[in-house]
Every structure is written in C-alpha cells, then in structure tokens.
N, C-alpha and C positions, 0 to 999 in steps of 0.2 A: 577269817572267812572260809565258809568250806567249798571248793571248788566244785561241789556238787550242786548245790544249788543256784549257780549261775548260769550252768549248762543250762537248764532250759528253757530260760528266759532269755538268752543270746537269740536262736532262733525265732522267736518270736518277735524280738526288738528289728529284727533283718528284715525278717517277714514284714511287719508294719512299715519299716525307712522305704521297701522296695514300692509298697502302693503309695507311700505318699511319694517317690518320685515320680511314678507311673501317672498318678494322677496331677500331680505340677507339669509336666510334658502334655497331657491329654489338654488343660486347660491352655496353655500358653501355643503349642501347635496346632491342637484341634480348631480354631478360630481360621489361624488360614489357610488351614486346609481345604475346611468347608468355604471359605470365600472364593479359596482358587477354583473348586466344585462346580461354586455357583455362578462364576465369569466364563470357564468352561465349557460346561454344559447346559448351560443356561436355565438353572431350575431355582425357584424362589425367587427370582426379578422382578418386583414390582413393575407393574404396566404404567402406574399414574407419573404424569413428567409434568413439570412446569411450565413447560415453554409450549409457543402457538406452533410454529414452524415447525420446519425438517431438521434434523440437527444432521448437521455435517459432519460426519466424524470421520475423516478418511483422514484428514491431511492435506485435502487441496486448497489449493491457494488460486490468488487473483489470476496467476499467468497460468494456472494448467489449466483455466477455463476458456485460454484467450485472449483476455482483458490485457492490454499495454496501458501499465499506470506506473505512475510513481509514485515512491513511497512518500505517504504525506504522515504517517507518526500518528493516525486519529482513528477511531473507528467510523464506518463509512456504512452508507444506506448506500449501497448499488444495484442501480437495475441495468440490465441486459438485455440489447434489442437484438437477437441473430439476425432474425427478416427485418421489413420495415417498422419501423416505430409508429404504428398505427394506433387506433384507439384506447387498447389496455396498456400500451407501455407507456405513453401519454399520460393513463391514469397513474400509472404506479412513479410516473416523476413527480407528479404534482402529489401524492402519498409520501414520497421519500421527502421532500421539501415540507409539508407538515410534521410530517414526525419530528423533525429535524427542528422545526419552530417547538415545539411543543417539547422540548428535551428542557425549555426556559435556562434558568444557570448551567446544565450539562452541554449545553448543545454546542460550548467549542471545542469538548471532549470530540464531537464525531462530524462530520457531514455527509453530503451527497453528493453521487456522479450518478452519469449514464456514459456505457459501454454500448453501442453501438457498430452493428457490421454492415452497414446500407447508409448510402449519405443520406441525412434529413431534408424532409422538405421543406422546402424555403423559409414557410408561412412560418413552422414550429421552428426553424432553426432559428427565425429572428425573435418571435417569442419569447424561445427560452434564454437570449441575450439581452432581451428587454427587463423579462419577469423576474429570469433564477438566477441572478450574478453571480451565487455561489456553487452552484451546479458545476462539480468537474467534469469534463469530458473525454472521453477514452475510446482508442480501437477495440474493437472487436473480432479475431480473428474466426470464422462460421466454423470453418473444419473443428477448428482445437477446441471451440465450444462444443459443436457434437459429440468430440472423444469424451472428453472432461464431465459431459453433464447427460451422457449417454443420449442422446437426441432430446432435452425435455420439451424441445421447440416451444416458441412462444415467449414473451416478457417475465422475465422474473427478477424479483427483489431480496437482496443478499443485504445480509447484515455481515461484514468485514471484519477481522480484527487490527488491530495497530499495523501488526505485522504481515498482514497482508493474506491471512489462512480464513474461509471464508466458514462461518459458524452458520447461520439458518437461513434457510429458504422459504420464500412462500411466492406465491402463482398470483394471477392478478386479480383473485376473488380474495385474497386475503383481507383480514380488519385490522386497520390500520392502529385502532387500542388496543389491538393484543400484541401487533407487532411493538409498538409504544412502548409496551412493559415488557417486553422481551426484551429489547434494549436499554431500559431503564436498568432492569434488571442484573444485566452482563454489565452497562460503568459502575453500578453501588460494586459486585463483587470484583470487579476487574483493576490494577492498579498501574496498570498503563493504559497509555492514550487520553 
C-alpha cells in the first residue's frame, strides 16, 4: 500500500468520527439541558393541568397547618375550620362525607375529618355524632394555620396524602365532581393508602 494515499483520507475520517461524536453528545445532553432550561426559566410550560384545585406543592403537611391528627395510613378529604364552623364549613363536611361515599370500592382507600380551632356548637356537634360516624375529628391550632396557609381564612377542603403531606385545595365554592375525580384520580395513580 502506498502511504501516500492514506494521508488524506485519515483527516477526513477524524473530521467525520469528531461530528458524529459532537452530534451523539448534542442529542443525548441537548434534552436535558433544554428540560433543565425549561424548569428554570420557566419557558415552554404548558398552562393546561388536570386537576380542579390548588396543587400544593411546597411540602406542607397536616402539622405545619396546625391540624393534630394521627396517622391513619389513608388518604383523607379534610376540611378546616380556623373561625366557627358556620355555614360553608358545614357545607364542605357534608361534601367531604359524599365524596367519600361516592369513591364506591375506593372509599376505604381514604376518609374524612374536620380540624377545627373553635368548639362546635352543640346542635352540629351532636349532628355530626348522629350522621358522620366516620368523620375524624382534630385540633386546629389558628396561629400555625395563619403561618402555614398564609392567612386563607375561611373553611377549606384538603385532599391528604397517606403520609400526611397535603396535595389540593379548594374553598367552599368548589364542585364537589371535580374534586371526586381529583381524588379518583390520585388512588388509580397512587400505590399507597
């Protein structure tokens, strides 16, 4: 072979190996790069979400809102009274006790409490010993709800995880078939509780 004519086809073969490594690096880091980009800076995020409510995403749990419960191992409809348990937080127990029916075979995946930071009145206290058997019941500490939920004041309904980190919110005009399938939705993908 004459070593002349390999000479410059070497260069050539380097030239090509360096773009296809150039381009094997571009396709396999270029991905999350641009994903780190776009968690970053927040550019190309889809606005459309599935879910009815707030999504919780901090990390807070039952106790940094307040609530003294114990761990019962299930996901949980809970609503919280800071003031009196007046008219809409009323509504939203008797809402968390339907959904709660309406889970049909799921429903000993999860239940329902109220946290509460004002004693009940009598009428509803005995009520809800009559009606909601399975209704748990909980403190509610007012301060540590104010820090925890920034003042939201007013009755709200928390959807719980097993472990006690709380996933969505909604206010007492929520509907109670979106919250349905918001829950629905978290035991098909969830494989606890």
């Amino acid at each position: 072979m004459n070593p002349a004519i390999a000479l410059p086809e070497a260069p050539a073969r380097r030239r090509r190996g360096r773009w296809q490594l150039i381009l094997l690096i571009a396709v396999v880091v270029g991905p999350m790069l641009l994903a780190s980009g776009m968690y970053h800076w927040r550019f190309w995020v889809p606005d459309g979400r599935s879910y009815h409510g707030e999504l919780i995403g901090n990390g807070l749990g039952r106790t940094d809102i307040g609530v003294t419960a114990a761990d019962e191992h299930l996901w949980q409809l809970l609503v919280t009274a800071p003031q009196d348990c007046a008219q809409e937080c009323q509504q939203l127990v008797y809402l968390a006790r339907q959904i709660h029916i309406g889970l049909g075979r799921e429903a000993s995946r999860a239940g329902h409490a109220l946290a509460n930071a004002r004693p009940l009145d009598d009428d509803f206290a005995t009520r809800l010993e009559r009606e909601y058997p399975q209704l748990q019941r909980y403190g509610l500490d007012a301060d540590a709800y104010a820090r925890g939920t920034h003042d939201l004041g007013g009755a709200q309904l928390w959807i719980v995880d097993p472990h006690g980190n709380l996933v969505l919110r909604y206010d007492a005009k929520a509907n109670g078939k979106q919250i349905l399938n918001d829950l629905r939705h978290l035991l098909k993908l969830s494989k606890i509780g």
